[in-house]
C-alpha positions as CSV (number, residue, x, y, z in Angstrom):
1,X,52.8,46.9,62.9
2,X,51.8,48.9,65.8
3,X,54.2,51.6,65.4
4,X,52.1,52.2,61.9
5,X,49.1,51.4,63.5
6,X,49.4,54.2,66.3
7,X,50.3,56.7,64.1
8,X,47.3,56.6,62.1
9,X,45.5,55.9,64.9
10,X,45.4,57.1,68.6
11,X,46.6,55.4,70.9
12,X,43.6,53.9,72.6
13,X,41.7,52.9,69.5
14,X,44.9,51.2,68.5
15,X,45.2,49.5,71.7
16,X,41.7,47.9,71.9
17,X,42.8,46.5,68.0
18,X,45.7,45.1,69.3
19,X,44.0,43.7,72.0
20,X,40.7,42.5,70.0
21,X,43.2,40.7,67.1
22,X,44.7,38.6,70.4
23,X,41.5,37.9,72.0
24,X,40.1,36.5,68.1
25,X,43.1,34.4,67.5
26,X,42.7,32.9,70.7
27,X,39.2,32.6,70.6
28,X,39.4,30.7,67.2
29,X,42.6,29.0,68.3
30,X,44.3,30.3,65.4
31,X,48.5,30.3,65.3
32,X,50.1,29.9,68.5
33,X,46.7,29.9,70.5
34,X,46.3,26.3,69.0
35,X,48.5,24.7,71.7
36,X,49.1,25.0,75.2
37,X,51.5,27.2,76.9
38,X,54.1,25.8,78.7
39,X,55.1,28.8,80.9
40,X,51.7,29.9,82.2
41,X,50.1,26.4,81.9
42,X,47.1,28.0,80.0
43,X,45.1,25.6,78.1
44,X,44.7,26.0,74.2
45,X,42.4,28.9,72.7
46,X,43.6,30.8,75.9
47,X,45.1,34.0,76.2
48,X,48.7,33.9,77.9
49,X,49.1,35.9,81.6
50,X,51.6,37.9,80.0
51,X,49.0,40.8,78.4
52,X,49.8,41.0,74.5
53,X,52.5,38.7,73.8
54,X,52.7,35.0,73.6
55,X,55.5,33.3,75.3
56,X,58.4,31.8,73.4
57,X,58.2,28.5,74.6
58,X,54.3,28.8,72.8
59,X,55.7,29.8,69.9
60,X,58.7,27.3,69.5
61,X,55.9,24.3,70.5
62,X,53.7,25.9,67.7
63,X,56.4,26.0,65.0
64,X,57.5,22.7,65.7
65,X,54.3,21.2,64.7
66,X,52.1,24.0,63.1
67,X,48.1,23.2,62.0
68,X,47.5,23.9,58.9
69,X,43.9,25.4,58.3
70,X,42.5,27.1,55.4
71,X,40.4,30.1,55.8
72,X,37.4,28.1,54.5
73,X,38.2,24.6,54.6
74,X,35.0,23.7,53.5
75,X,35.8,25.1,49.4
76,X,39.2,23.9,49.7
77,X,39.3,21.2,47.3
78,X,40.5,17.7,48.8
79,X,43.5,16.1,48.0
80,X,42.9,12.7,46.3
């Protein structure tokens, strides 16, 4: 996605994206930001040392038990 993403738009401008989409995932503890990571020992909601990715170990720990959340949970009808 970044490939696209820097050839529409220059490369700084595309690197403070990238860098603002991590920072609001983590923030919100969305995806992989919703558990800790093993191989930095960062807590949840935390960005990883590593700048821009997420370690693997985070992601396999994620995908073995993934959150679900709605993007408004509060319309979402509840199951009965």
């Amino acid at each position: 996605m970044i490939a696209l993403l820097s050839a529409v738009i220059p490369s700084t401008a595309a690197d403070a994206a990238h860098d603002a989409a991590h920072e609001t995932a983590a923030r919100f503890r969305h995806g992989t930001y919703s558990v800790a990571c093993p191989t930095c020992h960062v807590p949840a909601g935390v960005l990883c040392l590593a700048r821009r990715s997420i370690h693997a170990a985070r992601r396999d720990r994620y995908l073995q038990n993934p959150k679900p959340t709605g993007l408004v949970p509060l319309l979402v009808g509840r199951a009965r």
